[in-house]
N, C-alpha and C positions, 0 to 999 in steps of 0.2 A: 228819524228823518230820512233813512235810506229810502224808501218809498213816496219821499215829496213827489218827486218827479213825473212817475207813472199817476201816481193818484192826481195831480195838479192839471197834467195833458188831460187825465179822460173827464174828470171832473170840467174842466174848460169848454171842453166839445163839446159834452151832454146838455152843457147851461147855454152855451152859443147857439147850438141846435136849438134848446126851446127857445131862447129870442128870436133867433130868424124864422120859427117854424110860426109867430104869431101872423108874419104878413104886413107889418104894420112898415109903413114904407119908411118913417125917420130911422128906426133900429138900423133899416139896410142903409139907410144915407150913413150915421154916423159911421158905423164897419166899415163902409167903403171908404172913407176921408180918413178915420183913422188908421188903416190901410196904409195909404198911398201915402200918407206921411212919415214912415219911415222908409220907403223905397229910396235907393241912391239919388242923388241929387248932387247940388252943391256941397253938402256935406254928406261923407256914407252912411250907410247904414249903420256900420258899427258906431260911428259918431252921435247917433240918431238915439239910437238903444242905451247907449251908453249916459245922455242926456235925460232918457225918460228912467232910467236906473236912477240919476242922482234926486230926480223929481219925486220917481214913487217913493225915495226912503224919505223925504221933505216931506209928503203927503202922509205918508204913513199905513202906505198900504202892503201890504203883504202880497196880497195876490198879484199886485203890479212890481211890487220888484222881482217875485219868482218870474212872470213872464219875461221884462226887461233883461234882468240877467240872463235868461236859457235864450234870449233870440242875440243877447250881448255876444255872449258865448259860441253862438252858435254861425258868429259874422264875425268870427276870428278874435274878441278884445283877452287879451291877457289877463291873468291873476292880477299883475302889475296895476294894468289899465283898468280895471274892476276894486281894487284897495284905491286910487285916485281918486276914480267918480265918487265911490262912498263918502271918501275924505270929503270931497266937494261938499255931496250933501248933509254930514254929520257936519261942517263949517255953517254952511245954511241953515241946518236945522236947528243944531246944538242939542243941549245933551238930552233933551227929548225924544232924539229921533233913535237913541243907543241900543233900547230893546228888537226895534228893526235894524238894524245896523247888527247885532248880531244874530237875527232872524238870514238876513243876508249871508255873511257870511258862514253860519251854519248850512246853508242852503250850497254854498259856492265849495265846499269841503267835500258834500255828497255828491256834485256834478263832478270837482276836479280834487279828492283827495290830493295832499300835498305830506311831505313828510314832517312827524311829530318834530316840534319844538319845544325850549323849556317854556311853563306856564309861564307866567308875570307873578311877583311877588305878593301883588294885592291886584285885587279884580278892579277895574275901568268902574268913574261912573255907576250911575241908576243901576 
């Protein structure tokens, strides 16, 4: 998974490029609303990110938690505040959502390595 990151950013571009490159004016509506919906507001941005983090792992999407977490991350939310949100979601989700849950935080290892700990005795869940 060391290469999420790079392959995930160009991969993103290249697929956004051909949406926008159709013209078709809803694609540009949606992008721009989804857009502006996480810009600072009442709530910030990292508040924002961090809310669509606990939703993509509810959903079950990979590609939306990669994004969520790298723009989480990337609007300052801690390790801390990134193990909370998941909690939130793997609470909402339950134990379905485990394999994204640790799709996630496999992913948040190769953005912010942390120093090795002992395993657990017996593995978590699914």
């Amino acid at each position: 998974m060391t290469m999420v990151w790079e392959e995930f950013h160009a991969r993103r571009a290249r697929q956004n490029s051909a949406i926008l490159a159709t013209g078709f004016p809803g694609f540009r509506r949606f992008f721009a609303l989804d857009g502006t919906a996480y810009e600072d507001g009442a709530l910030p941005r990292k508040t924002k990110e961090l809310i669509g983090l606990a939703a993509s792992l509810v959903l079950r999407c990979n590609d939306c938690i990669l994004y969520h977490l790298d723009q989480a991350l990337r609007s300052g939310a801690t390790r801390q505040e990134i193990h909370e949100t998941l909690n939130i979601g793997l609470i909402i989700g339950g134990s379905i959502v485990i394999p994204y849950l640790r799709f996630a935080i496999e992913a948040l290892e190769c953005w912010q390595p942390e120093k090795p700990h002992a395993a657990p005795d017996s593995p978590p869940g699914n």
